[in-house]
BAVEXRO-270638 format. One line per field, with one value per residue: residue number from 0; residue in three letters; x, y, z of N, C-alpha, C, O in turn. Coordinates in steps of 0.05 Angstrom, whole numbers, plus 5000, padded with zeros to 4 digits. Layout:
BEGIN
vextor (NUM / ...)
seti (ALA / ...)
n.px (X / ...)
n.py (Y / ...)
n.pz (Z / ...)
ca.px (X / ...)
ca.py (Y / ...)
ca.pz (Z / ...)
c.px (X / ...)
c.py (Y / ...)
c.pz (Z / ...)
o.px (X / ...)
o.py (Y / ...)
o.pz (Z / ...)
***
This chain:
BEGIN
vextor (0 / 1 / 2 / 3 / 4 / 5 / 6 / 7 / 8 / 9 / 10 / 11 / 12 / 13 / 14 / 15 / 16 / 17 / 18 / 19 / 20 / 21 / 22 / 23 / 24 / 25 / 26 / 27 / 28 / 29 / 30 / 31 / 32 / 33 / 34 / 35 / 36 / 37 / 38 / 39 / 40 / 41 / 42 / 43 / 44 / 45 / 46 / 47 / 48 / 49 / 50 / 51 / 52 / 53 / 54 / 55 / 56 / 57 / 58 / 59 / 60 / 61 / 62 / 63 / 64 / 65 / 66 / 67)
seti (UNK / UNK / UNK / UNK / UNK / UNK / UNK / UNK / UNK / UNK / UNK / UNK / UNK / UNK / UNK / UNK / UNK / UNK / UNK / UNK / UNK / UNK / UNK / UNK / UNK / UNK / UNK / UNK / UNK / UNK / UNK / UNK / UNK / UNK / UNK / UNK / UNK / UNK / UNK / UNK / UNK / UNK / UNK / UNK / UNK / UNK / UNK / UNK / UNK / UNK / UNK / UNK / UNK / UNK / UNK / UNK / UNK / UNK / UNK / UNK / UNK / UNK / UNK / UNK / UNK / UNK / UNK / UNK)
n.px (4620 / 4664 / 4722 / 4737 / 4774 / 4770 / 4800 / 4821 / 4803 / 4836 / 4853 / 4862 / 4895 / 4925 / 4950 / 5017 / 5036 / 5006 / 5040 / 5093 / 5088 / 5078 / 5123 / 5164 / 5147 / 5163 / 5209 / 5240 / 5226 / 5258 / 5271 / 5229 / 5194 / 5189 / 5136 / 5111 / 5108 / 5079 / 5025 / 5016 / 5015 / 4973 / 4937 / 4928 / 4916 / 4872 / 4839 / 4788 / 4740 / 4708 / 4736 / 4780 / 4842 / 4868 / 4920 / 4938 / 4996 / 5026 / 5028 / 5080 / 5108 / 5108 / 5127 / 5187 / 5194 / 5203 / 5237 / 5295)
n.py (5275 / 5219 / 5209 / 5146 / 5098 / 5053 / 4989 / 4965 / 4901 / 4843 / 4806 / 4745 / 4721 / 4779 / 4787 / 4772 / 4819 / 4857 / 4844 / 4856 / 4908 / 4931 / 4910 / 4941 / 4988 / 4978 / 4966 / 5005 / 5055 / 5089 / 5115 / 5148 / 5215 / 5242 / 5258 / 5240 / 5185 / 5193 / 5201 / 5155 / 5125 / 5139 / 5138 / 5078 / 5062 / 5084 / 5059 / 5018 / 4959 / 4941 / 4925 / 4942 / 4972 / 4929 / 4950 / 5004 / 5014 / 4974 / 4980 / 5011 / 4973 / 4928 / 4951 / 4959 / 4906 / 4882 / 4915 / 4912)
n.pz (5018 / 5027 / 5049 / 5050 / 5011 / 4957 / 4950 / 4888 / 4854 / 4843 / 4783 / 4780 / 4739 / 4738 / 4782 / 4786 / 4753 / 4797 / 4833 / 4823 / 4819 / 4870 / 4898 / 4865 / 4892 / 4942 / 4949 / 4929 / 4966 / 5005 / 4958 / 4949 / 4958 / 5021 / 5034 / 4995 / 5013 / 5055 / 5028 / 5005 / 5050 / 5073 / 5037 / 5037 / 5089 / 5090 / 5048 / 5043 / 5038 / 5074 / 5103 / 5169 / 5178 / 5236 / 5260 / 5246 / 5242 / 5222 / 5171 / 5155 / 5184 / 5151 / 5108 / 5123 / 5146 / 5086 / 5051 / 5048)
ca.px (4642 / 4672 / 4755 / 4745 / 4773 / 4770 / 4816 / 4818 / 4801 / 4857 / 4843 / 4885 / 4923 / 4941 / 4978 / 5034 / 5031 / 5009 / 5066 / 5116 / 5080 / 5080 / 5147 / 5190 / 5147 / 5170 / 5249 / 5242 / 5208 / 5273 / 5277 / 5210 / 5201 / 5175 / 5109 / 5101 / 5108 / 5049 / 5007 / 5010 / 5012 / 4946 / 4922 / 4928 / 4904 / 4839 / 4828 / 4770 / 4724 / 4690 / 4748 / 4792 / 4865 / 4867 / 4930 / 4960 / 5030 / 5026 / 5033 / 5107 / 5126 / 5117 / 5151 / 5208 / 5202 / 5207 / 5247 / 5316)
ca.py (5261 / 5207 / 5198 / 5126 / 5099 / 5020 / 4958 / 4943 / 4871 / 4830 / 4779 / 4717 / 4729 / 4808 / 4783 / 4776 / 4844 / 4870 / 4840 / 4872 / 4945 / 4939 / 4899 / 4970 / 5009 / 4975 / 4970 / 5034 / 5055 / 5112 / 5141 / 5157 / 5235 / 5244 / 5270 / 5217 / 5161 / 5201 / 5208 / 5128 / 5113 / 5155 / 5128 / 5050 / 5067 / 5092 / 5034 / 4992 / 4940 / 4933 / 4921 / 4967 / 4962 / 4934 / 4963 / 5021 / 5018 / 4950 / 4980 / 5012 / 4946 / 4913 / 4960 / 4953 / 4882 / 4876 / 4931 / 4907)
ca.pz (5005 / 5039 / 5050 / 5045 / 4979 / 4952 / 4940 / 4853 / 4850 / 4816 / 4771 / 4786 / 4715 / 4741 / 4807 / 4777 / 4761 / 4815 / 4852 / 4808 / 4823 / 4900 / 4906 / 4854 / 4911 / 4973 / 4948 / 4926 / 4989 / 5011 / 4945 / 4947 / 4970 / 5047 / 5027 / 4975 / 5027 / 5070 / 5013 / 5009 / 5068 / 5088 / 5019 / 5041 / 5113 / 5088 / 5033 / 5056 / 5022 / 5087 / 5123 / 5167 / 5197 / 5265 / 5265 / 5222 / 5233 / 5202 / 5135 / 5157 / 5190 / 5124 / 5082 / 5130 / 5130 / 5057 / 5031 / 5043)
c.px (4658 / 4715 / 4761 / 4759 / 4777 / 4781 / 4807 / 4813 / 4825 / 4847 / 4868 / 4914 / 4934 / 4952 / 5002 / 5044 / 5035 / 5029 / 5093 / 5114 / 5088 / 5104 / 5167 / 5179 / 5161 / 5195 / 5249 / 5234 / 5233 / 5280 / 5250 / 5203 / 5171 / 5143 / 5093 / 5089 / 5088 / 5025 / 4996 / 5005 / 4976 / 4926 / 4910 / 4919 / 4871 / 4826 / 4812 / 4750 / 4709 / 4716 / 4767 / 4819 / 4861 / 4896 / 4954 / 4987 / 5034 / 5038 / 5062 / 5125 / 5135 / 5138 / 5178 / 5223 / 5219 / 5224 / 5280 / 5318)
c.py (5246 / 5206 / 5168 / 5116 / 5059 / 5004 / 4967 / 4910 / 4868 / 4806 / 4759 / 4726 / 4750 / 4798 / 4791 / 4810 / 4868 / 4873 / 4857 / 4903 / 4943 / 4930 / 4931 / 4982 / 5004 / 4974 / 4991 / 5058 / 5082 / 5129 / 5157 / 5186 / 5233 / 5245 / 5253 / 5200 / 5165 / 5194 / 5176 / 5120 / 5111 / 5134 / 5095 / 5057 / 5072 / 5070 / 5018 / 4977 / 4922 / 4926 / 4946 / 4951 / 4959 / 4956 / 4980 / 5019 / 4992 / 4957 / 4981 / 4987 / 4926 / 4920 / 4950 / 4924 / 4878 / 4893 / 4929 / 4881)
c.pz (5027 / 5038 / 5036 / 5012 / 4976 / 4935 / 4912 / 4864 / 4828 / 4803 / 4773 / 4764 / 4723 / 4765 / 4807 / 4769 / 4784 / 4836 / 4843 / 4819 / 4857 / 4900 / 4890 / 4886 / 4938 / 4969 / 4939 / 4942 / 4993 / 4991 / 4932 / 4968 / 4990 / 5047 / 5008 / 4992 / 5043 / 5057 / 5013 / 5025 / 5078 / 5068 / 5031 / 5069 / 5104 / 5060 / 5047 / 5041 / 5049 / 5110 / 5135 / 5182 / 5218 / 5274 / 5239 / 5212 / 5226 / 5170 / 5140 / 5161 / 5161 / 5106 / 5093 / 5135 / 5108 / 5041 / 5028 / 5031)
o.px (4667 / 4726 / 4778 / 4752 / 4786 / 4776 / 4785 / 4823 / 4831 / 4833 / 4891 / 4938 / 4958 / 4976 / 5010 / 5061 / 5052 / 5035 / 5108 / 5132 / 5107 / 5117 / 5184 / 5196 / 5168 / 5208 / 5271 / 5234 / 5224 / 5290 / 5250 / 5204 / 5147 / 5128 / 5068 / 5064 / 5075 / 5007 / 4973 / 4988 / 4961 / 4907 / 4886 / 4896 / 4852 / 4802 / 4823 / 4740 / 4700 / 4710 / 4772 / 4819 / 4851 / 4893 / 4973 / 4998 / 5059 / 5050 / 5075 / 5146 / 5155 / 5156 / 5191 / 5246 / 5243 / 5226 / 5291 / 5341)
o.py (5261 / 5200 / 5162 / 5128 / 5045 / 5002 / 4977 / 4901 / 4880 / 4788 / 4763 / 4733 / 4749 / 4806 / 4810 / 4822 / 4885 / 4892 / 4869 / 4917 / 4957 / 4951 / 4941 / 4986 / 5021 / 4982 / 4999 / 5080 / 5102 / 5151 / 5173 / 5182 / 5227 / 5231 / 5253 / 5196 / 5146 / 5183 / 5170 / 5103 / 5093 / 5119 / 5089 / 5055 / 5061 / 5069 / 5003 / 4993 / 4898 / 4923 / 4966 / 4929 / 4978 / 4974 / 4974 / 5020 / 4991 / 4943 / 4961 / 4980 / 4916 / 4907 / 4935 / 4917 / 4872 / 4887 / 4941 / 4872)
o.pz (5045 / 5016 / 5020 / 4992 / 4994 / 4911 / 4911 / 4885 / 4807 / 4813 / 4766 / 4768 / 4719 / 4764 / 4820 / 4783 / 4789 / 4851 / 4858 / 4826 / 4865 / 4905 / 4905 / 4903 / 4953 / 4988 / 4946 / 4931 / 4980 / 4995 / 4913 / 4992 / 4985 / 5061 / 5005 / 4991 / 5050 / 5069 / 5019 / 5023 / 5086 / 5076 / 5032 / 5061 / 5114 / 5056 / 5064 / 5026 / 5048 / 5134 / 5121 / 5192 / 5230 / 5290 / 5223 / 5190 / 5223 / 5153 / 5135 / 5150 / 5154 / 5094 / 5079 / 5132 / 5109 / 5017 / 5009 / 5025)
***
């Protein structure tokens, strides 16, 4: 059994959507509990569709980007 786990495809029309779901998660990003934010984090770290992070802490930078 592998760790890896794989991207959904969006369909053009779900964007919209999907933008809504990740954008509550990333402003909602501190009232999300410690162990939550691992669980994602680890989760989106190990997402691949053939590709892998060059660099991990990319995901954090984003959130912190984007969450104020």
């Amino acid at each position: 059994m592998t760790n890896q786990q794989r991207t959904i495809e969006i369909a053009p029309s779900d964007e919209p959507l999907a933008l809504r779901l990740l954008s509550a998660v990333v402003l909602g990003w501190d009232r999300i509990p410690i162990s939550m934010q691992g669980w994602i984090l680890r989760d989106a770290f190990m997402m691949m569709n053939g590709e892998q992070l060059d660099r991990p802490e990319s995901l954090m930078e984003f959130v912190y980007a984007h969450r104020d």
